[in-house]
PyMOL Python script that loads the backbone (N, CA, C, O; Angstrom):
from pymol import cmd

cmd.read_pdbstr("""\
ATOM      1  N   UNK A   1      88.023 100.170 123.973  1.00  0.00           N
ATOM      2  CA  UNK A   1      88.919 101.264 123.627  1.00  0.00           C
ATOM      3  C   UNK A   1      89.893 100.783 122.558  1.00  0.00           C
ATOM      4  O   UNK A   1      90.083  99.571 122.462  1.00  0.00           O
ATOM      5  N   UNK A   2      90.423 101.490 121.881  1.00  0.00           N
ATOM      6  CA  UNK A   2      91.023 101.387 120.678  1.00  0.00           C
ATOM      7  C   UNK A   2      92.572 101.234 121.250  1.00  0.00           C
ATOM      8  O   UNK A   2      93.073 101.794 122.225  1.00  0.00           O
ATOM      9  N   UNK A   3      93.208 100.223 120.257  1.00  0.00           N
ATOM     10  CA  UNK A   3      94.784 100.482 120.345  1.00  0.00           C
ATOM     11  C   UNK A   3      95.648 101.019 119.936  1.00  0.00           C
ATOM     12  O   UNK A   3      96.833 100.908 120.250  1.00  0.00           O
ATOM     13  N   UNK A   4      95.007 101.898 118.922  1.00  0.00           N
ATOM     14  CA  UNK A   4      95.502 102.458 118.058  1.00  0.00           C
ATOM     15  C   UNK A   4      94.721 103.738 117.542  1.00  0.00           C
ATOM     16  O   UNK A   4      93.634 103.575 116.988  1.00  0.00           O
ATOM     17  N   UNK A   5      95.078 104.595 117.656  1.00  0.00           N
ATOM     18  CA  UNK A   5      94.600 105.883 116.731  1.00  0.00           C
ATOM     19  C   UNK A   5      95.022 106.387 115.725  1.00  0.00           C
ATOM     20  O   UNK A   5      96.149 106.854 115.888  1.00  0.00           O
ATOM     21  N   UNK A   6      94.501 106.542 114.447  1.00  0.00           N
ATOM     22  CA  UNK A   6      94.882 107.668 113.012  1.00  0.00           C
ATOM     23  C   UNK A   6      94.162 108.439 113.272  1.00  0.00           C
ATOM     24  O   UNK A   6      92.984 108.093 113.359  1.00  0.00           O
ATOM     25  N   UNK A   7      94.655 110.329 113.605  1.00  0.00           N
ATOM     26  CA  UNK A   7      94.045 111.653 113.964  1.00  0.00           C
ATOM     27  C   UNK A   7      94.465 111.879 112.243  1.00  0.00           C
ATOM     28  O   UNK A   7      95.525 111.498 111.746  1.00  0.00           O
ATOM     29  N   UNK A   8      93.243 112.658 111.434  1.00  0.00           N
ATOM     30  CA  UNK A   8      93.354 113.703 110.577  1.00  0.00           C
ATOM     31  C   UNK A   8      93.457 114.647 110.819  1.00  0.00           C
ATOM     32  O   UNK A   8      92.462 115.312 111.109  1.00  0.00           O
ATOM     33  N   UNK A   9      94.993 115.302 110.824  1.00  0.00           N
ATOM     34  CA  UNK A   9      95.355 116.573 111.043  1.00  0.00           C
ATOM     35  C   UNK A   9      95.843 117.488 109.757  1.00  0.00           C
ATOM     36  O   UNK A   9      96.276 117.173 108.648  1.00  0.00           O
ATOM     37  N   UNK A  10      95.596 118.693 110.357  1.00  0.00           N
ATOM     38  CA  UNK A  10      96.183 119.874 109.214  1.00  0.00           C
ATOM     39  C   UNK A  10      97.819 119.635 109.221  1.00  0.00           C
ATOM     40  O   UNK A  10      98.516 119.485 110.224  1.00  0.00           O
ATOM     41  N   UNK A  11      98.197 119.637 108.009  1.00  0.00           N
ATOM     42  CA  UNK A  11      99.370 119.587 108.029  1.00  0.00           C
ATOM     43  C   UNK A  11     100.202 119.913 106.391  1.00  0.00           C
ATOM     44  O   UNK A  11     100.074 119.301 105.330  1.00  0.00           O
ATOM     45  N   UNK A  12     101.148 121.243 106.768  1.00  0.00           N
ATOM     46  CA  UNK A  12     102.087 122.001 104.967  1.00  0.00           C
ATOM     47  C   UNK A  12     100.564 122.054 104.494  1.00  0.00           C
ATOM     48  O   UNK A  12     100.080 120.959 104.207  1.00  0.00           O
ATOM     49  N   UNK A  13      99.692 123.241 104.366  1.00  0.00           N
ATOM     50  CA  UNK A  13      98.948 123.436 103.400  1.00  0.00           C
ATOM     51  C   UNK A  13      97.633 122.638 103.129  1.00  0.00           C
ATOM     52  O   UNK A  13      96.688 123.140 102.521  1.00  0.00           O
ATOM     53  N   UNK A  14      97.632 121.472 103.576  1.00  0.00           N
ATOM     54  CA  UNK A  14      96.523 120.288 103.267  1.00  0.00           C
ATOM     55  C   UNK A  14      96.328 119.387 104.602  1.00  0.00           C
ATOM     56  O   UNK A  14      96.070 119.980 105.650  1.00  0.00           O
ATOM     57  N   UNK A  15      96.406 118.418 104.600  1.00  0.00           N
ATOM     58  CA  UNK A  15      95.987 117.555 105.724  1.00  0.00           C
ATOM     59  C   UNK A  15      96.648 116.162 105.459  1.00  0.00           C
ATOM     60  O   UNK A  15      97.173 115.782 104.412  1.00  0.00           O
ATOM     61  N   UNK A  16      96.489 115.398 106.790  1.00  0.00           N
ATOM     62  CA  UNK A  16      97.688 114.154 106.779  1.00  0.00           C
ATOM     63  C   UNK A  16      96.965 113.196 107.879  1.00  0.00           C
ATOM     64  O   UNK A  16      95.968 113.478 108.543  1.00  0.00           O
ATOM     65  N   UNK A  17      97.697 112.029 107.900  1.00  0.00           N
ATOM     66  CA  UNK A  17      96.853 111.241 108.741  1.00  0.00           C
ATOM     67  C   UNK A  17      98.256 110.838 109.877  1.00  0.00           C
ATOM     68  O   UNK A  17      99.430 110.871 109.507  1.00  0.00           O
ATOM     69  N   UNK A  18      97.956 110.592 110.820  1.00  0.00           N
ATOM     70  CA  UNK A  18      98.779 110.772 111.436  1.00  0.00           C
ATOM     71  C   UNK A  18      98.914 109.251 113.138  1.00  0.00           C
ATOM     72  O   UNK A  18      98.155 108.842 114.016  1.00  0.00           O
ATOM     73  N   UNK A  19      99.994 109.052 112.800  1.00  0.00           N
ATOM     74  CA  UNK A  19      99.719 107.545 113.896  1.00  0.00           C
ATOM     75  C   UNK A  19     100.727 107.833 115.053  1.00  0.00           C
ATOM     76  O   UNK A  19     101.843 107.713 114.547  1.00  0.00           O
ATOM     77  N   UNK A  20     100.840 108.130 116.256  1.00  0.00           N
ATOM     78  CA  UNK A  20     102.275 108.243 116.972  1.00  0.00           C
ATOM     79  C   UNK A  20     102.197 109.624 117.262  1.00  0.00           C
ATOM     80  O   UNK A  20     101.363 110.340 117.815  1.00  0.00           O
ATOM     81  N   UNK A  21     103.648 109.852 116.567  1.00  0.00           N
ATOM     82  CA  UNK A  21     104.448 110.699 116.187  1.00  0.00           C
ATOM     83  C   UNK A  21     104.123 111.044 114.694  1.00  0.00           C
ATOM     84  O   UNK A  21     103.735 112.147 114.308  1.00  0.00           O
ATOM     85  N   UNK A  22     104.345 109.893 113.876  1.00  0.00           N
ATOM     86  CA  UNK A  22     104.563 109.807 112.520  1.00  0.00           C
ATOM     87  C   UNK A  22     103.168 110.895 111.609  1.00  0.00           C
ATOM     88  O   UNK A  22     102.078 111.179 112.106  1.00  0.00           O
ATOM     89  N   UNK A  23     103.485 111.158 110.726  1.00  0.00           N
ATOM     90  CA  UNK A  23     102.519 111.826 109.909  1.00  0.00           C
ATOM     91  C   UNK A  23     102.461 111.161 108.468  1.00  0.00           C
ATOM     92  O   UNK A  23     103.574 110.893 108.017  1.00  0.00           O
ATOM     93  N   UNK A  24     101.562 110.895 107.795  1.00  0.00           N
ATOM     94  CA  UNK A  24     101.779 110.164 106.591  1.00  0.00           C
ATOM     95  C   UNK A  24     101.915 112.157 105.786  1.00  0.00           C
ATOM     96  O   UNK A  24     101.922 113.323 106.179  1.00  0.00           O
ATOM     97  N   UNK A  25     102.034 110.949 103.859  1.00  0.00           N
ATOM     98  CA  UNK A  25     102.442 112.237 103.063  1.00  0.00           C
ATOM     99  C   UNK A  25     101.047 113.421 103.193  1.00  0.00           C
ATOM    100  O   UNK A  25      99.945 113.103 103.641  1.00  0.00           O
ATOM    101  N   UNK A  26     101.361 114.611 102.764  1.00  0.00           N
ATOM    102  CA  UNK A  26     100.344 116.219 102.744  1.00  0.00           C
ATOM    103  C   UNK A  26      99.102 115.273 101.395  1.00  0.00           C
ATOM    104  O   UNK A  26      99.332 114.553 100.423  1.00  0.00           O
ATOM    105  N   UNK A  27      98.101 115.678 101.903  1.00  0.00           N
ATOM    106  CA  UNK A  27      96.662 115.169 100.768  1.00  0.00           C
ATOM    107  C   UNK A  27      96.021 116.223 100.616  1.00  0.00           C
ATOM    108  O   UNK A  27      95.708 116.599 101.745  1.00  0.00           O
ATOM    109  N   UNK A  28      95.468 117.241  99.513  1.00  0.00           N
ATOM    110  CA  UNK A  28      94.702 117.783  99.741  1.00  0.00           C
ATOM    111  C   UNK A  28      93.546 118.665  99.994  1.00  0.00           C
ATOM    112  O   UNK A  28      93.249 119.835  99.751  1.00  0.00           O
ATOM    113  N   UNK A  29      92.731 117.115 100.880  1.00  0.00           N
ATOM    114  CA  UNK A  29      91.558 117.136 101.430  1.00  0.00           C
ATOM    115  C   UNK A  29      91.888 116.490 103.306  1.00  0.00           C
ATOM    116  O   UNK A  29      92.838 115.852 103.760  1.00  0.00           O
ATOM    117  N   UNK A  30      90.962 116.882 103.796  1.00  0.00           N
ATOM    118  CA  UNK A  30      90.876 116.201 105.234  1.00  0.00           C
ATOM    119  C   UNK A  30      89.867 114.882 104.303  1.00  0.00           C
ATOM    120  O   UNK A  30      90.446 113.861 104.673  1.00  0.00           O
ATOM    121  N   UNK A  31      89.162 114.595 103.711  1.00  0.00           N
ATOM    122  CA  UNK A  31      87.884 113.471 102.979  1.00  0.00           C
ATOM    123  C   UNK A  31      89.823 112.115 102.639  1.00  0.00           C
ATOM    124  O   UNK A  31      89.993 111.002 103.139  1.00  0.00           O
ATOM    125  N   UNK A  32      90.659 112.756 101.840  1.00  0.00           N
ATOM    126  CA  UNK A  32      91.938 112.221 101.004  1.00  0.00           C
ATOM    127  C   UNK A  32      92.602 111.331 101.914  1.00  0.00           C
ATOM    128  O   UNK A  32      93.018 110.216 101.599  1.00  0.00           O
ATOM    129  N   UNK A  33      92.675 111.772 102.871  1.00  0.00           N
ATOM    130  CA  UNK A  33      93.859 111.834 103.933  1.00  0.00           C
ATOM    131  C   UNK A  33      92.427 110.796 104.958  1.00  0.00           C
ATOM    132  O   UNK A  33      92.740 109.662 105.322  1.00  0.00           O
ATOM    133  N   UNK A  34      91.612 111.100 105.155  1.00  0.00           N
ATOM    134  CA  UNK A  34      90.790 110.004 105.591  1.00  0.00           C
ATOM    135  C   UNK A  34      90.639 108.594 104.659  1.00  0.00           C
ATOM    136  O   UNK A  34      90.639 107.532 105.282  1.00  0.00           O
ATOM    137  N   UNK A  35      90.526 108.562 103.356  1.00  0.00           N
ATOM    138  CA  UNK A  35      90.470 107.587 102.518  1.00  0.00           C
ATOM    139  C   UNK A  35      92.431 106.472 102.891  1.00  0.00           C
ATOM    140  O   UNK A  35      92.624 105.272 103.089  1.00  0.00           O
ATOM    141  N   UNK A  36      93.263 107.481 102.830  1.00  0.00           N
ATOM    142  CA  UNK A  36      94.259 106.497 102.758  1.00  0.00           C
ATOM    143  C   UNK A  36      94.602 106.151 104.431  1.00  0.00           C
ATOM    144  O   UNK A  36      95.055 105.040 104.705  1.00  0.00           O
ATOM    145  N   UNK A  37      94.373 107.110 105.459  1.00  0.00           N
ATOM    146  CA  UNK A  37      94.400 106.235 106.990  1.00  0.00           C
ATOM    147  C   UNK A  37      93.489 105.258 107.078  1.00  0.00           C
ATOM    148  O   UNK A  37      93.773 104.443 107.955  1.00  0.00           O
ATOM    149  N   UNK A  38      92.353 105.005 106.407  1.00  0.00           N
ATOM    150  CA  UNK A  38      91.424 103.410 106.407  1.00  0.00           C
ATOM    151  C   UNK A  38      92.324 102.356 105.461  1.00  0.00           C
ATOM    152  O   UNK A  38      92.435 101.176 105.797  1.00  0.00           O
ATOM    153  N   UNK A  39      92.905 102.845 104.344  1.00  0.00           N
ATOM    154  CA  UNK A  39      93.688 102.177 103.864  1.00  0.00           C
ATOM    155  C   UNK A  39      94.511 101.620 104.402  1.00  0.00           C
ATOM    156  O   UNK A  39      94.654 100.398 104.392  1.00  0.00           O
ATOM    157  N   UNK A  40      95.528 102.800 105.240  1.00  0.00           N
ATOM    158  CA  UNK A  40      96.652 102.114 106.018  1.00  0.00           C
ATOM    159  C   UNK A  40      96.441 100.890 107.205  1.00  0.00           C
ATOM    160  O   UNK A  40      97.028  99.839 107.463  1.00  0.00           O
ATOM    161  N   UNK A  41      95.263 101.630 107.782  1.00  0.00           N
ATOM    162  CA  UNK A  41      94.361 100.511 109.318  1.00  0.00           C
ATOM    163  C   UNK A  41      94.097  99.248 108.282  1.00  0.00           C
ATOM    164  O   UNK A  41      94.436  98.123 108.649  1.00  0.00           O
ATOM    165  N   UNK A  42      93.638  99.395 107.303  1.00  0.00           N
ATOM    166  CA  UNK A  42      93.158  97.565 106.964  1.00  0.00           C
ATOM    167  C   UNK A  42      94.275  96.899 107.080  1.00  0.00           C
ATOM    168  O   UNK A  42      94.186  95.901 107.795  1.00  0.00           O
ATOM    169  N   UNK A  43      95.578  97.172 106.492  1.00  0.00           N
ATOM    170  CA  UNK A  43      96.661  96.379 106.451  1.00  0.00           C
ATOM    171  C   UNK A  43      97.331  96.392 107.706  1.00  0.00           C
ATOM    172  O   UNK A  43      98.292  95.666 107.962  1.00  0.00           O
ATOM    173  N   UNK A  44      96.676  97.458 108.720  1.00  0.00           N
ATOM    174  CA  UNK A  44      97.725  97.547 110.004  1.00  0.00           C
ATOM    175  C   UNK A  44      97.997  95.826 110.806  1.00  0.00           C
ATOM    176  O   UNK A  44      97.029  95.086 110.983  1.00  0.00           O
ATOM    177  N   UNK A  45      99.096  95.500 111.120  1.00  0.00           N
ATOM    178  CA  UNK A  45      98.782  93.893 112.081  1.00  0.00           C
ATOM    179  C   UNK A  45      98.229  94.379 113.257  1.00  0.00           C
ATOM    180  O   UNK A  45      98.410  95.596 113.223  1.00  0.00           O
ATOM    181  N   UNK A  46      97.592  94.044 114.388  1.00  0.00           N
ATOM    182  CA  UNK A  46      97.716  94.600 115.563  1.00  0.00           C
ATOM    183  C   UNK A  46      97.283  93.297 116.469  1.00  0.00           C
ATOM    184  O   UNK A  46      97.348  93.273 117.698  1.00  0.00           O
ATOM    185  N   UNK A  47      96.785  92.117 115.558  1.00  0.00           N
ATOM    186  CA  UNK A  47      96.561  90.966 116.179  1.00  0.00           C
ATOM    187  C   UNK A  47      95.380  91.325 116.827  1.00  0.00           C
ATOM    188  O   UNK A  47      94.941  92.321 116.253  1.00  0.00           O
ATOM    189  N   UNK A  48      94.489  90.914 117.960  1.00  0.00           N
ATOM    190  CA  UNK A  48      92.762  91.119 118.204  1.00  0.00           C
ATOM    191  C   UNK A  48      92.507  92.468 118.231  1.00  0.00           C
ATOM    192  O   UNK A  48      91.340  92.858 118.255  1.00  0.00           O
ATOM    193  N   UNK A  49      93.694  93.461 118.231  1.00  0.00           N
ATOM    194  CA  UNK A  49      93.737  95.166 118.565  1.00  0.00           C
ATOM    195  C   UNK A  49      92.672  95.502 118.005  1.00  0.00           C
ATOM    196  O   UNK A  49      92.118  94.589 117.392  1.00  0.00           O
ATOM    197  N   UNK A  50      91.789  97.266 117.981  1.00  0.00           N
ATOM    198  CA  UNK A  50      91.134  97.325 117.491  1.00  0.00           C
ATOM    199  C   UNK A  50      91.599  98.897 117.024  1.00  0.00           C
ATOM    200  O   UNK A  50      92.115  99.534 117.941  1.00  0.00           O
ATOM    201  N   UNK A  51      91.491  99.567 115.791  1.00  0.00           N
ATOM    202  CA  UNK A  51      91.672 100.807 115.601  1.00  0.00           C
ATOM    203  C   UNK A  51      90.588 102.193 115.210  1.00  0.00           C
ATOM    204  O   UNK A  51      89.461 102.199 114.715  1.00  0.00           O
ATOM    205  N   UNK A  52      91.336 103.126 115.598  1.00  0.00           N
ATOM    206  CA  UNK A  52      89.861 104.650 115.579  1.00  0.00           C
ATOM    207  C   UNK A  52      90.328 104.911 114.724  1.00  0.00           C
ATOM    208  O   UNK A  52      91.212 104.178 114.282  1.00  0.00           O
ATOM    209  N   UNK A  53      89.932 106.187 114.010  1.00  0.00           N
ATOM    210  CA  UNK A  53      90.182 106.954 113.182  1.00  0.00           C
ATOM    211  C   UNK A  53      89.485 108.836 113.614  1.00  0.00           C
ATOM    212  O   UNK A  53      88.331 109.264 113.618  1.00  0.00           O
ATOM    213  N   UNK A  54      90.515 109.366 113.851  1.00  0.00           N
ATOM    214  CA  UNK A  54      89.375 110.734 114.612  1.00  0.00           C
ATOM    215  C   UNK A  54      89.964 111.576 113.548  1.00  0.00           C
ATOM    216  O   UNK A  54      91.107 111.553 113.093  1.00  0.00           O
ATOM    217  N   UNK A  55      88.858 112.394 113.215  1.00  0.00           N
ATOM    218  CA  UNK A  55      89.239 113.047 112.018  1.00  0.00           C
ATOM    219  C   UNK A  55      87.913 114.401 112.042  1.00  0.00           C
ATOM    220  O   UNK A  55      86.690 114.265 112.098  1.00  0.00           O
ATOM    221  N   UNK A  56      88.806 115.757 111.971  1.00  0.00           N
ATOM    222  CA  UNK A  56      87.531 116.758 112.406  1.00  0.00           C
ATOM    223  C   UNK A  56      86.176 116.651 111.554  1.00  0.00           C
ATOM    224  O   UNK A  56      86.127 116.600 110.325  1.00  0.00           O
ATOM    225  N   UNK A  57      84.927 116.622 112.564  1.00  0.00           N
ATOM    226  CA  UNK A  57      83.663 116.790 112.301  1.00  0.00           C
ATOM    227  C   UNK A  57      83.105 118.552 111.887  1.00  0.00           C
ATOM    228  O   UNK A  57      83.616 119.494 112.492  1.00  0.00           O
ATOM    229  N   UNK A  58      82.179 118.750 110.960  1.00  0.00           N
ATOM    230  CA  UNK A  58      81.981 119.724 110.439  1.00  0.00           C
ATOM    231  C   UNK A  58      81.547 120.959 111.383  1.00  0.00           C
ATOM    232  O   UNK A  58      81.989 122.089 111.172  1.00  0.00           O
ATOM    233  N   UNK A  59      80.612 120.659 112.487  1.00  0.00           N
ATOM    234  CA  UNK A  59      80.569 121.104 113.964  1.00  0.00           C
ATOM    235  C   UNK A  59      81.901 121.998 114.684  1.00  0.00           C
ATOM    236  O   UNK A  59      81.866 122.842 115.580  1.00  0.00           O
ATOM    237  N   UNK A  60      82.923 121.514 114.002  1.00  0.00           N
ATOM    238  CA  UNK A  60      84.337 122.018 114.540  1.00  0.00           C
ATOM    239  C   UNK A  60      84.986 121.201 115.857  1.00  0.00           C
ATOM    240  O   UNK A  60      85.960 121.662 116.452  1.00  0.00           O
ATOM    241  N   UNK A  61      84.436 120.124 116.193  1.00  0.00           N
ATOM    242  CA  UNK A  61      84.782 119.034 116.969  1.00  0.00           C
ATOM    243  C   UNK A  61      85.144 117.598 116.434  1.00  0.00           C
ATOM    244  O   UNK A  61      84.875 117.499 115.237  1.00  0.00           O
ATOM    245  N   UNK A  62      85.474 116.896 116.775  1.00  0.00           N
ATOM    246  CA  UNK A  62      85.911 115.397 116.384  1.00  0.00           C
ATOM    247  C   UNK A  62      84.948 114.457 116.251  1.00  0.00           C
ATOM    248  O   UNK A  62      83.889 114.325 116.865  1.00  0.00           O
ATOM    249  N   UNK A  63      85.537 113.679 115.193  1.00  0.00           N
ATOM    250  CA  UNK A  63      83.938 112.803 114.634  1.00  0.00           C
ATOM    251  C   UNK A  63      85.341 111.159 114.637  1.00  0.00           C
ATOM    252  O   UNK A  63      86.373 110.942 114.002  1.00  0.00           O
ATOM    253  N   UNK A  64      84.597 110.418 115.675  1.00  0.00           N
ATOM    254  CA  UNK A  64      85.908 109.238 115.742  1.00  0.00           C
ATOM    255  C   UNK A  64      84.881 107.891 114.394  1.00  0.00           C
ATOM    256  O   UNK A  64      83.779 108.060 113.871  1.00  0.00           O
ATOM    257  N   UNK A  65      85.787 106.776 114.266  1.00  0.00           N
ATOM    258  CA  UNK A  65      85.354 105.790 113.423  1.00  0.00           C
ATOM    259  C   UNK A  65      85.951 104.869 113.638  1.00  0.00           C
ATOM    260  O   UNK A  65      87.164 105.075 113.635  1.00  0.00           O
ATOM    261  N   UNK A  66      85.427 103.143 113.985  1.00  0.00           N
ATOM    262  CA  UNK A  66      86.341 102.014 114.229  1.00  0.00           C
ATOM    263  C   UNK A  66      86.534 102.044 112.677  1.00  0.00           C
ATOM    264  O   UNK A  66      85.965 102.507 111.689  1.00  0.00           O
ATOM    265  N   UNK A  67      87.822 101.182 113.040  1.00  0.00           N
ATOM    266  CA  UNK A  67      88.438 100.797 111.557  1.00  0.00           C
ATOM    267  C   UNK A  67      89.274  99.334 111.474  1.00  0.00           C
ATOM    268  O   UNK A  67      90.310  99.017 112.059  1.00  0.00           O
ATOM    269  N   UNK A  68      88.495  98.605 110.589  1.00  0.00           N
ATOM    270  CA  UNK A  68      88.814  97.497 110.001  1.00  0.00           C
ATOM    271  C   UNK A  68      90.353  96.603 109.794  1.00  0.00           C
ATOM    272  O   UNK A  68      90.641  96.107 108.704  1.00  0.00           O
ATOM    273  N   UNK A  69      91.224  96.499 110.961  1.00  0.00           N
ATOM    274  CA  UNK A  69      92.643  96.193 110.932  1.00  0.00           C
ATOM    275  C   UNK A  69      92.964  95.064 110.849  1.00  0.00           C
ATOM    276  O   UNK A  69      92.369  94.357 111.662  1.00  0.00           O
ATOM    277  N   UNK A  70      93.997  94.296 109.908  1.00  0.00           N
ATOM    278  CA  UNK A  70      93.896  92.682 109.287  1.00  0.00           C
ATOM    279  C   UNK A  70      94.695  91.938 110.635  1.00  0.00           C
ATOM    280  O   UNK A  70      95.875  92.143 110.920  1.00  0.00           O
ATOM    281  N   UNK A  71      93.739  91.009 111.403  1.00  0.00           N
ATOM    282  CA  UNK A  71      93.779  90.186 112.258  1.00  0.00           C
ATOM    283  C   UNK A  71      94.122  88.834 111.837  1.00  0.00           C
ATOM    284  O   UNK A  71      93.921  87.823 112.509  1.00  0.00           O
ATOM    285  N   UNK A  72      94.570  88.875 110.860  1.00  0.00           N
ATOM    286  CA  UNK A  72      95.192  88.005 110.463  1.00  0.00           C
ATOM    287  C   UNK A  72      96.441  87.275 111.111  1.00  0.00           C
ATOM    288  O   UNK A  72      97.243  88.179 111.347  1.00  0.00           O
ATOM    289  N   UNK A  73      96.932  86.175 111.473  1.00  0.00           N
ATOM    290  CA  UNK A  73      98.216  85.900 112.254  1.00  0.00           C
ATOM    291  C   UNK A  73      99.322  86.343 111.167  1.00  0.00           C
ATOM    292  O   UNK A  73     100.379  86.801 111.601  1.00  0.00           O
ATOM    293  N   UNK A  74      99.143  86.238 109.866  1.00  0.00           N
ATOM    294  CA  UNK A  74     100.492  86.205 109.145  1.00  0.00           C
ATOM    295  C   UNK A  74     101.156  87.363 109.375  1.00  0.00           C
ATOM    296  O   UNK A  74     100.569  88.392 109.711  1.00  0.00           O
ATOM    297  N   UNK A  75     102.677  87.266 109.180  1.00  0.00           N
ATOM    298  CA  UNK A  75     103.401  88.284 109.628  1.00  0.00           C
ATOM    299  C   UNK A  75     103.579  89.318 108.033  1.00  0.00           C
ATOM    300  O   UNK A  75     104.216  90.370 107.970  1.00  0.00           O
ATOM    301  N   UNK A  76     102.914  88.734 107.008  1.00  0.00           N
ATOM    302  CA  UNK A  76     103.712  89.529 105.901  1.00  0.00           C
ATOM    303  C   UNK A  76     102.509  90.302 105.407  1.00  0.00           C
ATOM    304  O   UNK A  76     102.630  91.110 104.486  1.00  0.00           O
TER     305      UNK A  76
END
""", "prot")
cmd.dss("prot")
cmd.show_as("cartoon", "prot")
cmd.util.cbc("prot")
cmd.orient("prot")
């Protein structure tokens, strides 16, 4: 199971990626807003954590994706 989730949600007009609470900036595409939450997960720290990405499938249901988060020890 994942430690982390980025949901692609609708959000002002376009779509956003979204971690928490938090929502990143309006993109838009739901495809946009998927490109920069893989962005954000590579650099995420989470140490051995592992992260999803659920982002709506064309079906009209959820299509999830592991995602690549820097396990790296460094803190910067």
């Amino acid at each position: 199971m994942a430690d982390i989730t980025y949901q692609v949600v609708p959000h002002d007009n376009g779509w956003a990626y979204k971690l928490g609470d938090t929502l990143s900036e309006t993109y838009a595409t739901a495809e946009e807003a998927i490109v920069h939450a893989k962005d954000a997960a590579s650099r995420q720290k989470i140490g051995d954590g592992d992260a999803l990405l659920a982002y709506p499938a064309p079906d009209g249901g959820w299509a999830f994706q592991e995602l690549e988060t820097d396990k790296s020890s460094s803190r910067l």
